[in-house]
C-alpha positions in Angstrom: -4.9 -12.1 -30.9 -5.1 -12.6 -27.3 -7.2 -10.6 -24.9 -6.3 -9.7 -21.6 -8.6 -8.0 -19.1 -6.7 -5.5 -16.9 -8.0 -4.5 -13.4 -6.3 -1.4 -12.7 -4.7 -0.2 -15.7 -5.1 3.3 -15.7 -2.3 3.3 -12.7 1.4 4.1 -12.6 2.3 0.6 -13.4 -0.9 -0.5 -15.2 0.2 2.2 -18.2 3.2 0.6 -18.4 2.0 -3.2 -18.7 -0.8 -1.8 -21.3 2.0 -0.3 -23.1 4.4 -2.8 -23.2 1.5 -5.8 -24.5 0.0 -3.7 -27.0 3.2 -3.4 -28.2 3.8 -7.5 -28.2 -0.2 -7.9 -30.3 -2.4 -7.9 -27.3 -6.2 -6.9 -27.7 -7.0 -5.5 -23.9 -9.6 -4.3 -21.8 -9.0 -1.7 -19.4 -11.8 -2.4 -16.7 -12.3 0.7 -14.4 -15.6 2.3 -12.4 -15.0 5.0 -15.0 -14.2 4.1 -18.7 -14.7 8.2 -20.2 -11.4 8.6 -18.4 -9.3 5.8 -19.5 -9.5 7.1 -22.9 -5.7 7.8 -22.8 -4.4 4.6 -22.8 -6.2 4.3 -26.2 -2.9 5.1 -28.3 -0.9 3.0 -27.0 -2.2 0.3 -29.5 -3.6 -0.2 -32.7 -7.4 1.4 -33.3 -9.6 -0.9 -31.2 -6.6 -2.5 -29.8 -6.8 -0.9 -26.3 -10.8 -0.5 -25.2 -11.7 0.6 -21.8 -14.8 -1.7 -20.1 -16.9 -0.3 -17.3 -16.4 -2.6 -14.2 -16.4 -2.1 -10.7 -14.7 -4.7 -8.4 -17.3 -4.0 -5.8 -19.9 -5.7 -8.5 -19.4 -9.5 -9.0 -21.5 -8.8 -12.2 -19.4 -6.3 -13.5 -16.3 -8.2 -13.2 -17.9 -11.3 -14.5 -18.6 -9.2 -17.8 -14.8 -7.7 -17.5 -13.5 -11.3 -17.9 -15.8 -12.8 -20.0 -14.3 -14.3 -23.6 -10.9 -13.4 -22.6 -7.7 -14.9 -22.3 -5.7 -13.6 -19.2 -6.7 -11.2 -16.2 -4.2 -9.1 -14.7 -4.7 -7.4 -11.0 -3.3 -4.5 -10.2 -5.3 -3.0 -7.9 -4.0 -1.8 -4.7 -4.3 1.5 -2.4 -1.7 2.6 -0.2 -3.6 4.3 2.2 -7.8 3.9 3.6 -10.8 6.1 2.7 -14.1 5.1 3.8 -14.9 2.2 1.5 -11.5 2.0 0.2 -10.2 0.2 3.0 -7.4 -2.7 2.8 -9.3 -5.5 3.1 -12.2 -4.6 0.1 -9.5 -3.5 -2.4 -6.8 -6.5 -1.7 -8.7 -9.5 -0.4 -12.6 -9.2 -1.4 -11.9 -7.6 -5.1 -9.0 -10.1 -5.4 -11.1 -12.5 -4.3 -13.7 -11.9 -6.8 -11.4 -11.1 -9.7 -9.7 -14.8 -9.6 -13.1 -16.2 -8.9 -14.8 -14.5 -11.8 -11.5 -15.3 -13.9 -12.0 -19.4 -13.0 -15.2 -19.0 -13.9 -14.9 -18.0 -17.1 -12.3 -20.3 -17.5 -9.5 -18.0 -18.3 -6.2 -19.9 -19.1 -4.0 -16.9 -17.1 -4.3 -15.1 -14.0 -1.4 -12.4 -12.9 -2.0 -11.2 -9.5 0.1 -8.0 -8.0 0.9 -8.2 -4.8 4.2 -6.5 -2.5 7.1 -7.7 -1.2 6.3 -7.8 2.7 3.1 -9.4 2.3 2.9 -11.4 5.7 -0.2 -12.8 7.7 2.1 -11.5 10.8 3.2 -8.3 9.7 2.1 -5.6 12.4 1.4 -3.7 8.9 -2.0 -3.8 8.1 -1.4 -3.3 4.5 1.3 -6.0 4.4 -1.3 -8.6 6.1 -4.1 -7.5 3.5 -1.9 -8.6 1.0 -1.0 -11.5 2.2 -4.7 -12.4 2.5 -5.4 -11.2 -0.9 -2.6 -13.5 -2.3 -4.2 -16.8 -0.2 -7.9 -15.5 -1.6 -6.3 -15.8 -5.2 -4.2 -19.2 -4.7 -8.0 -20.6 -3.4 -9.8 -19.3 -6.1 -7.4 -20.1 -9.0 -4.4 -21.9 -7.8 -2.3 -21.5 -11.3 -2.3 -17.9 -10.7 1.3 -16.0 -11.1 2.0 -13.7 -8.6 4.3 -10.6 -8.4 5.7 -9.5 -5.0 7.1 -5.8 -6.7 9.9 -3.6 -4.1 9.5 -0.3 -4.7 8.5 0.8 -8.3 10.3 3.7 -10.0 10.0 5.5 -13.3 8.4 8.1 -14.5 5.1 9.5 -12.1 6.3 7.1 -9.6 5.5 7.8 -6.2 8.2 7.5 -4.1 11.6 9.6 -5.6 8.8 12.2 -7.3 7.6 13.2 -4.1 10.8 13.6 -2.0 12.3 15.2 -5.0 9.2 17.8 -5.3 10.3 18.2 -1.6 13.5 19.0 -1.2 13.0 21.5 -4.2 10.8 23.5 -2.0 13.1 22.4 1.0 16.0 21.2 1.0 15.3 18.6 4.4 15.0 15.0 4.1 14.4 13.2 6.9 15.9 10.0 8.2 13.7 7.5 10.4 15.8 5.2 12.9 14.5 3.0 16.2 15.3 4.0 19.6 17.1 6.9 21.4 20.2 8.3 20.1 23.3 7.2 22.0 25.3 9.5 23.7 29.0 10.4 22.8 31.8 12.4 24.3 33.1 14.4 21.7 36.3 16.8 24.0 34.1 18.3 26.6 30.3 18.2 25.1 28.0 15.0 24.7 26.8 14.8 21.0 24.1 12.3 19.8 25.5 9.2 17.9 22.9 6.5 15.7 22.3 5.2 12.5 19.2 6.6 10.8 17.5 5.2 7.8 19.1 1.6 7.8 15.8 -0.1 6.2 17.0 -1.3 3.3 14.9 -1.4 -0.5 15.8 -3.2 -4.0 13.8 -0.5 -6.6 12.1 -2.2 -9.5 11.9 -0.5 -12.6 8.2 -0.2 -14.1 9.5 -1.6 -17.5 11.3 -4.5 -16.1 7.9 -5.4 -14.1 5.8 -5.0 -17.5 8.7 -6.9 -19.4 8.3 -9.6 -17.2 4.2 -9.5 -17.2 4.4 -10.1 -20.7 7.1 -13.3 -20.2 4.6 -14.4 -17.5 2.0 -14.4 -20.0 3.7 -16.1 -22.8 3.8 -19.5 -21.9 2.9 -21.8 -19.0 6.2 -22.0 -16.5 5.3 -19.0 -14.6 1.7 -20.4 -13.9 1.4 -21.0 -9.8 4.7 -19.5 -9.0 5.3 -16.6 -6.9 7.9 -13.8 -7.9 9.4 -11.8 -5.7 10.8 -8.6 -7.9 13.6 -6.6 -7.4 16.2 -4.7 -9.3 19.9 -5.3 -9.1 21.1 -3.7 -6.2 20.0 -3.0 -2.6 20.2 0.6 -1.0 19.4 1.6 2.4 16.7 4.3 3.2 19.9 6.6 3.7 21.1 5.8 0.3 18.1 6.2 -1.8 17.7 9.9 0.2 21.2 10.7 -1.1 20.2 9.8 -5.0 17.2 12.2 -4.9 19.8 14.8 -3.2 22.5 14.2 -5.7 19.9 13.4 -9.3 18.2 16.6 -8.3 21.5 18.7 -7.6 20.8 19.8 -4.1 22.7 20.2 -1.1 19.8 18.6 1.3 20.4 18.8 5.0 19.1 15.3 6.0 17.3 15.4 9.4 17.1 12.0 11.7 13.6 11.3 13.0 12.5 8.9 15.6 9.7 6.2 14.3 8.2 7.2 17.5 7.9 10.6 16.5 7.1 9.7 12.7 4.5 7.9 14.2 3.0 10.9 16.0 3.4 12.6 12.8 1.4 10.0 10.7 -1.4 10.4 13.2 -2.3 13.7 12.2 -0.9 13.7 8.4 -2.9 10.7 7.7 -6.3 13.2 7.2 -4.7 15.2 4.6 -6.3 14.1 0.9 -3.5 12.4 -0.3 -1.3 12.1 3.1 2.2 11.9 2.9 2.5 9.4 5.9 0.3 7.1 7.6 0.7 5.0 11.0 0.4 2.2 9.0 3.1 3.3 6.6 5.4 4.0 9.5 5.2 0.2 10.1 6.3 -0.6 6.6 9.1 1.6 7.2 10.8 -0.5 10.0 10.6 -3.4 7.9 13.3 -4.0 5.2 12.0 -4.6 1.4 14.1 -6.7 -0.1 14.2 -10.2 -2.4 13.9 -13.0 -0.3 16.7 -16.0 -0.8 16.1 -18.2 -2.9 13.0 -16.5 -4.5 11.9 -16.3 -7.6 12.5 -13.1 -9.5 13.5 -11.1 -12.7 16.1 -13.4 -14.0 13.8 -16.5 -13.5 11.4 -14.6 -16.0 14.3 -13.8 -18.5 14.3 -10.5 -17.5 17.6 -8.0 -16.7 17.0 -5.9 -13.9 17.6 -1.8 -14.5 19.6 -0.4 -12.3 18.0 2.7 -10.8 21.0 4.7 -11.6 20.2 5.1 -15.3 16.9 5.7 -15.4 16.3 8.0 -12.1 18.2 10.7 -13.8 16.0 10.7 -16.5 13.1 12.0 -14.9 14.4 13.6 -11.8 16.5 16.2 -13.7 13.6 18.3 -13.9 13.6 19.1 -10.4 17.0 20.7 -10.9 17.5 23.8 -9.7 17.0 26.4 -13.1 15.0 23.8 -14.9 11.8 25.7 -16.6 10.0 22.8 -17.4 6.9 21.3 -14.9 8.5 18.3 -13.1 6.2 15.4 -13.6 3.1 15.0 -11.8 3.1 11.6 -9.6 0.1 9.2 -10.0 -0.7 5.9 -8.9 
């Protein structure tokens, strides 16, 4: 049996890639800061299949131990916003860093490192340009690492349709972020704004077609020191994907345009709520399309068919329907 060490795992995705290896024979070890609350992901294998380690990625120690005897690491860690300690560069350069190092070290034959599409040393993102130092801490420290550049995750608890869904069921506004000033139009004898809001443009990944393809990565040797960029068959603009939580959640939304110079404002003040809903930094990443690069590597290079969002958003969206009983799933990261 092999044994793979999984930074992260108690996430959104990290469930799913547990899942989806225990199913394929893995032994793994779920390292996290607190191991009492991992307990969950027990069932998803055999007894003593799935066994949560203490480690903290702050503590070379600790992830020296994680590693040790085992034969693949997987990253996952990633934040999406900073708190104290928990700030962009510890989280995805200095624990990536240390993870690969610790993984060399112990001279594991696989390392699987997730990063984002958008990581860019010149991205006025912070986030985008931790990750893109993360990835070059990684290459140095073990140069045959794999490593994912996911769009936009969906499934289940994901972040992104679960939390405009949960809003628009309380009210139904969506808002619509575009550059600039509206243009002015003479429409008879009044001016009327005229623009295009919400043109940045995403390619959703489905959860199980990311932990499908962890698993291929895993499997042999061709994916070793290649970088896949991971997206899902089709490419929506930020105006589209508002109109499939509209329409997958049956509600009429009124969808509102908003300046990034006003979300901006915004973000400056919604950034201290616990879990904010929009960050400065975020706005960034929201002028910024998301999208497969040409020519990359991706799904189909890993033997994997891409999901289209369309078949599995209704699954899980349908209980934000207007008249549905049932608690709508609770997002988690």
């Amino acid at each position: 049996m092999q044994i793979v060490t999984i930074f992260g795992g108690t996430g959104f995705l990290g469930r799913h890639i547990v899942q989806r290896l225990a199913q394929e024979g893995y032994g793994i070890r779920i390292a996290t800061r607190r191991p009492e609350l991992a307990g969950f992901l027990r069932p998803c294998g055999d007894v003593g299949q799935v066994v949560p380690v203490q480690a903290n990625v702050r503590n070379e120690d600790s992830v020296r131990r994680a590693v040790a005897g085992v034969d693949a690491v997987i990253n996952l860690t990633g934040i999406l916003y900073e708190r104290g300690r928990q700030n962009f560069y510890a989280v995805h350069v200095a624990s990536a860093d240390r993870i690969a190092r610790a993984a060399a070290e112990a001279g594991v034959a696989h390392v699987l490192h997730v990063s984002a599409i958008g990581a860019d040393a010149a991205s006025p993102s912070d986030y985008a340009r931790s990750k893109a130092a993360g990835e070059a801490a990684v290459r140095e420290a073990f140069p045959d690492a794999t490593i994912f550049r996911p769009s936009l995750v969906f499934g289940p608890e994901d972040d992104f349709f679960n939390r405009f869904a949960s809003m628009v069921r309380l009210v139904p506004v969506l808002p619509l972020f575009f550059d600039g000033m509206p243009k002015m139009k003479l429409d008879g004898l009044f001016l009327t704004p005229e623009f295009e809001a919400g043109t940045t443009q995403f390619q959703p990944v489905f959860v199980g077609d990311i932990a499908e393809a962890t698993q291929r990565a895993l499997s042999g040797d061709a994916a070793q020191g290649k970088t896949y960029e991971l997206g899902g068959p089709s490419i929506y603009s930020y105006a589209e994907l508002m109109a499939l939580v509209a329409r997958e959640t049956g509600r009429n939304a009124l969808y509102v345009p908003v300046p990034f110079f006003a979300a901006a404002v915004m973000a400056k003040f919604l950034q201290f709520a616990p879990i904010p809903p929009l960050t400065p930094d975020q706005v960034k990443l929201l002028r910024i399309d998301n999208v497969v690069a040409p020519h990359a590597l991706g799904l189909t290079d890993l033997g994997v068919d891409a999901t289209a969002a369309e078949l599995i958003l209704p699954t899980y969206l349908r209980d934000y329907r207007r008249g549905n009983t049932e608690s709508a799933p609770v997002s988690e990261t």
